[in-house]
C-alpha positions as CSV (number, residue, x, y, z in Angstrom):
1,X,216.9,183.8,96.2
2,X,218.9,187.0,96.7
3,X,222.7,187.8,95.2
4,X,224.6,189.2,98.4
5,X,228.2,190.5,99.3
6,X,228.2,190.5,102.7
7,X,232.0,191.5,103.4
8,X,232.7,195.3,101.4
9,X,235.0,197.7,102.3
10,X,234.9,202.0,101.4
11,X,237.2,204.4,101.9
12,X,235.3,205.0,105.2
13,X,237.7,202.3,106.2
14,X,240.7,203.0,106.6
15,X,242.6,201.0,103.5
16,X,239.3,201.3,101.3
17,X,239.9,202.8,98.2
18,X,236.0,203.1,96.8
19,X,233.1,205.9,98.2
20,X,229.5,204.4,98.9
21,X,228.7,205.6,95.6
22,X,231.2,203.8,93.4
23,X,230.5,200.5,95.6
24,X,226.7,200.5,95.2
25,X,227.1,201.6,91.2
26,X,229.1,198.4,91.0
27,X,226.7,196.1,93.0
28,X,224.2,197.4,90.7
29,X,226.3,196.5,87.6
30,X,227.1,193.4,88.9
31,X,223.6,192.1,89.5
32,X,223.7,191.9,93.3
33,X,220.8,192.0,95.0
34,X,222.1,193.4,98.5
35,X,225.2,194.3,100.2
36,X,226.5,194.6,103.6
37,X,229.2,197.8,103.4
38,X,231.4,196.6,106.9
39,X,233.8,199.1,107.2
40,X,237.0,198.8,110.0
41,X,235.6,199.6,113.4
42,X,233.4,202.6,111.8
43,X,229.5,202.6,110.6
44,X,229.6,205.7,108.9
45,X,230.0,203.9,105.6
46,X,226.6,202.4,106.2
47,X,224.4,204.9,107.0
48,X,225.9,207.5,104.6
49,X,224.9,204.1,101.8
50,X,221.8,203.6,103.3
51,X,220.3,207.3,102.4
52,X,221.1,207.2,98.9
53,X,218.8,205.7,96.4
54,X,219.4,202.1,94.7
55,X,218.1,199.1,94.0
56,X,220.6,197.5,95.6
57,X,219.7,196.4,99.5
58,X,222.0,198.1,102.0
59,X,222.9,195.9,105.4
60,X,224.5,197.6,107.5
61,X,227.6,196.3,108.9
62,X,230.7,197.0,110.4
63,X,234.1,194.9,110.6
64,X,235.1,195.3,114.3
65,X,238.6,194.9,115.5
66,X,238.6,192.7,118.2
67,X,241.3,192.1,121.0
68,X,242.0,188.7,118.9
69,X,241.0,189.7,115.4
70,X,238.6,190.5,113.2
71,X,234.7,190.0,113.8
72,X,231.9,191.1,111.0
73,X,228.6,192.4,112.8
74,X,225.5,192.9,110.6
75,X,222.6,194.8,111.5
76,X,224.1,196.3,114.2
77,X,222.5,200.0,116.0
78,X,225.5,201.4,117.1
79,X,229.8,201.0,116.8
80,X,231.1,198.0,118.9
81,X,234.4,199.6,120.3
82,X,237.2,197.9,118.9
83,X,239.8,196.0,121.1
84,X,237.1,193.8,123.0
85,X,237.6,190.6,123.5
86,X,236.0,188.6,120.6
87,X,233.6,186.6,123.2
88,X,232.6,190.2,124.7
89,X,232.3,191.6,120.8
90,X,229.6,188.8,120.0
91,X,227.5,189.4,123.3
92,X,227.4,193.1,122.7
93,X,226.4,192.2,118.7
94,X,223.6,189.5,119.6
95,X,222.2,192.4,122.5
96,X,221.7,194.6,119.5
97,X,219.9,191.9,117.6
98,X,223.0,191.7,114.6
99,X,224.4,188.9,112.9
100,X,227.9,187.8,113.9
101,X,230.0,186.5,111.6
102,X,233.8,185.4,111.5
103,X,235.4,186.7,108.7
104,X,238.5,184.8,107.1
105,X,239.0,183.2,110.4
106,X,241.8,180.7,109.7
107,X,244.2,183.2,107.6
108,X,247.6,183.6,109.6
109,X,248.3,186.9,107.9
110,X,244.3,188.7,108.5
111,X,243.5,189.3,111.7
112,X,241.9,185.7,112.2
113,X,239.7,184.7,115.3
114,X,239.5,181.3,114.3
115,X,243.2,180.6,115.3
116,X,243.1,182.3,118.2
117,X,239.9,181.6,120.2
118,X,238.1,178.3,119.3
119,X,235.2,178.9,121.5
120,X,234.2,181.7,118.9
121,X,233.6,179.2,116.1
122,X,230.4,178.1,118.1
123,X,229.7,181.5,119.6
124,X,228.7,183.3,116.0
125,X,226.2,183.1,113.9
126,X,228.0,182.0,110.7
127,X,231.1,181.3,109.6
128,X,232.6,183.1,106.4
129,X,234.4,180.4,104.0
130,X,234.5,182.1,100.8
131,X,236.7,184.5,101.1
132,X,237.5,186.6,97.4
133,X,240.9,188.1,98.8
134,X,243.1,184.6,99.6
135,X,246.1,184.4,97.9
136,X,245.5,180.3,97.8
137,X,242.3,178.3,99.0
138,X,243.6,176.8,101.8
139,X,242.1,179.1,104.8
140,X,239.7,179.0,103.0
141,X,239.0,175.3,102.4
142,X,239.6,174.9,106.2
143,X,237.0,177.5,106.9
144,X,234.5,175.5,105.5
145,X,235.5,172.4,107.4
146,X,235.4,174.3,110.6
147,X,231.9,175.7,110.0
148,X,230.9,171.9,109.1
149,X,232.8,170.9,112.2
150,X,230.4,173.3,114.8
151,X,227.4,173.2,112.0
152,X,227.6,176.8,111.2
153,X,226.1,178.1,108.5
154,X,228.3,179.2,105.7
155,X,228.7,182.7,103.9
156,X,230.9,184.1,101.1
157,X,232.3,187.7,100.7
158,X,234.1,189.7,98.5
159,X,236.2,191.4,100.9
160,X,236.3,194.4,98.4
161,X,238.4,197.1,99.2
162,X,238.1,198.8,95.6
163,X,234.8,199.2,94.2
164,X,235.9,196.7,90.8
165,X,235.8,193.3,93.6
166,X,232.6,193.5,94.8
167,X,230.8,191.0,93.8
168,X,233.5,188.7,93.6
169,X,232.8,186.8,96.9
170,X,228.6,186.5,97.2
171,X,225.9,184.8,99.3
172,X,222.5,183.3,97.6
173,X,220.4,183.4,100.4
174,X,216.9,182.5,100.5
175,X,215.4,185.3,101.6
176,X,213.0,188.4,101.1
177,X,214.8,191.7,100.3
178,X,214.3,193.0,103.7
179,X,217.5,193.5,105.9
180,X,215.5,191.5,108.6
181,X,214.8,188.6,106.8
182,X,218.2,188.7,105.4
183,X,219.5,188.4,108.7
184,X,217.1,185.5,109.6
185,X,217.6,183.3,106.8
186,X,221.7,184.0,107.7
187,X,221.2,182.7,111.2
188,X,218.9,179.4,110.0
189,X,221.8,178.9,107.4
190,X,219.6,178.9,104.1
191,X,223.2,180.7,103.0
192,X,225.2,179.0,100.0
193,X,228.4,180.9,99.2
194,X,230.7,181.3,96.1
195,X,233.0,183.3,94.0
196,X,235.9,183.9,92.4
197,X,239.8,185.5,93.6
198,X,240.7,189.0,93.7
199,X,243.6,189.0,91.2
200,X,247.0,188.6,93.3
201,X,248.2,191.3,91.7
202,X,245.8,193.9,93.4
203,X,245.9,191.7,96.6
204,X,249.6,192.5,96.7
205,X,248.9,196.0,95.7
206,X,246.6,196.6,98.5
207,X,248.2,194.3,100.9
208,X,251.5,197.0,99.9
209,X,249.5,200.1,100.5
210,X,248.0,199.1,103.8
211,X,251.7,198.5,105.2
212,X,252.5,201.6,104.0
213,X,250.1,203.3,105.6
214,X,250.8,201.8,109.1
215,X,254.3,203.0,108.7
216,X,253.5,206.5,107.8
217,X,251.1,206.7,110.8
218,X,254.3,205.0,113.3
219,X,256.5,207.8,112.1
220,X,254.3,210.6,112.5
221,X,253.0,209.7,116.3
């Protein structure tokens, strides 16, 4: 049985505060087995994490931003453009072999699919329903009836965007440390997920930050 985060964030992405080096020191601290580093709409994250040396499994991943929110792709070969519809996102994810997964899908405030487009429920490969960074456990509770309601299997994440969370949101998953099998034992839903919050404090924080930045990047266009 493998410890995995399968939803981190570095400051590849574009409100990650953490480099690759900082996350996998943490994973490694924090007993995890593997991680899948899914920065927004960029793999460079990944393969820069994948070179370095640790004992902590790197999946690589990316967090694509879809026409209707936001789809996690694991084991992905190449950057999904962002602004696809989801439907479109997933077929382009399963012709690369990856692992599609809807991340947070039923929070009104993040980007989520699940409120949007229903179909997408039954088009991925798992559901996420452990979320770290909910303020309450509500989406997140209704996650988890959604992936009972289309028998998805179910995943947790830390959603880490500071090297300190990750960890906080995990996935045993029965499964040899391989990326591959990983990805299998996702997809036959020999997942069970867990975790604790993210502090609202530095959910705020961040949640601050991020706004902040949008603004900045309005006023200079």
């Amino acid at each position: 049985m493998l410890n995995c985060d399968l939803h981190i964030h570095t400051n590849h992405s574009r409100d990650g505060e953490s480099s690759v080096e900082e996350i996998l020191l943490q994973a490694e601290k924090v007993g995890l087995d593997a991680i899948a580093i899914t920065d927004h709409d960029t793999m460079d994250g990944a393969w820069y994490a994948a070179k370095i040396k640790s004992r902590v499994l790197v999946i690589p991943g990316i967090e694509v931003s879809t026409a209707q929110g936001h789809l996690l792709v694991l084991g992905g070969t190449s950057v999904i453009p962002p602004s696809l519809d989801v439907i479109e996102t997933i077929r382009l994810a399963n012709a690369q072999g990856a692992v599609t997964i809807l991340p947070h899908p039923f929070h009104i405030w993040r980007h989520a699919v699940g409120l949007k487009v229903k179909s997408a429920l039954e088009a991925v490969d798992a559901i996420e329903v452990f979320n770290s960074r909910y303020i309450v456990g509500q989406a997140n509770r209704k996650a988890a009836r959604g992936a009972r309601r289309v028998h998805k299997p179910a995943v947790g994440g830390s959603d880490a965007h500071h090297a300190r969370y990750v960890g906080f949101g995990r996935t045993t998953i029965d499964a040899e440390r391989t990326v591959e099998s990983i990805l299998e034992a996702i997809r036959a839903g020999k997942t069970v997920p867990g975790g604790r919050m993210t502090p609202l404090r530095t959910y705020t924080r961040q949640s601050i930050k991020s706004t902040w930045r949008r603004v900045r990047r309005h006023v200079h266009r």
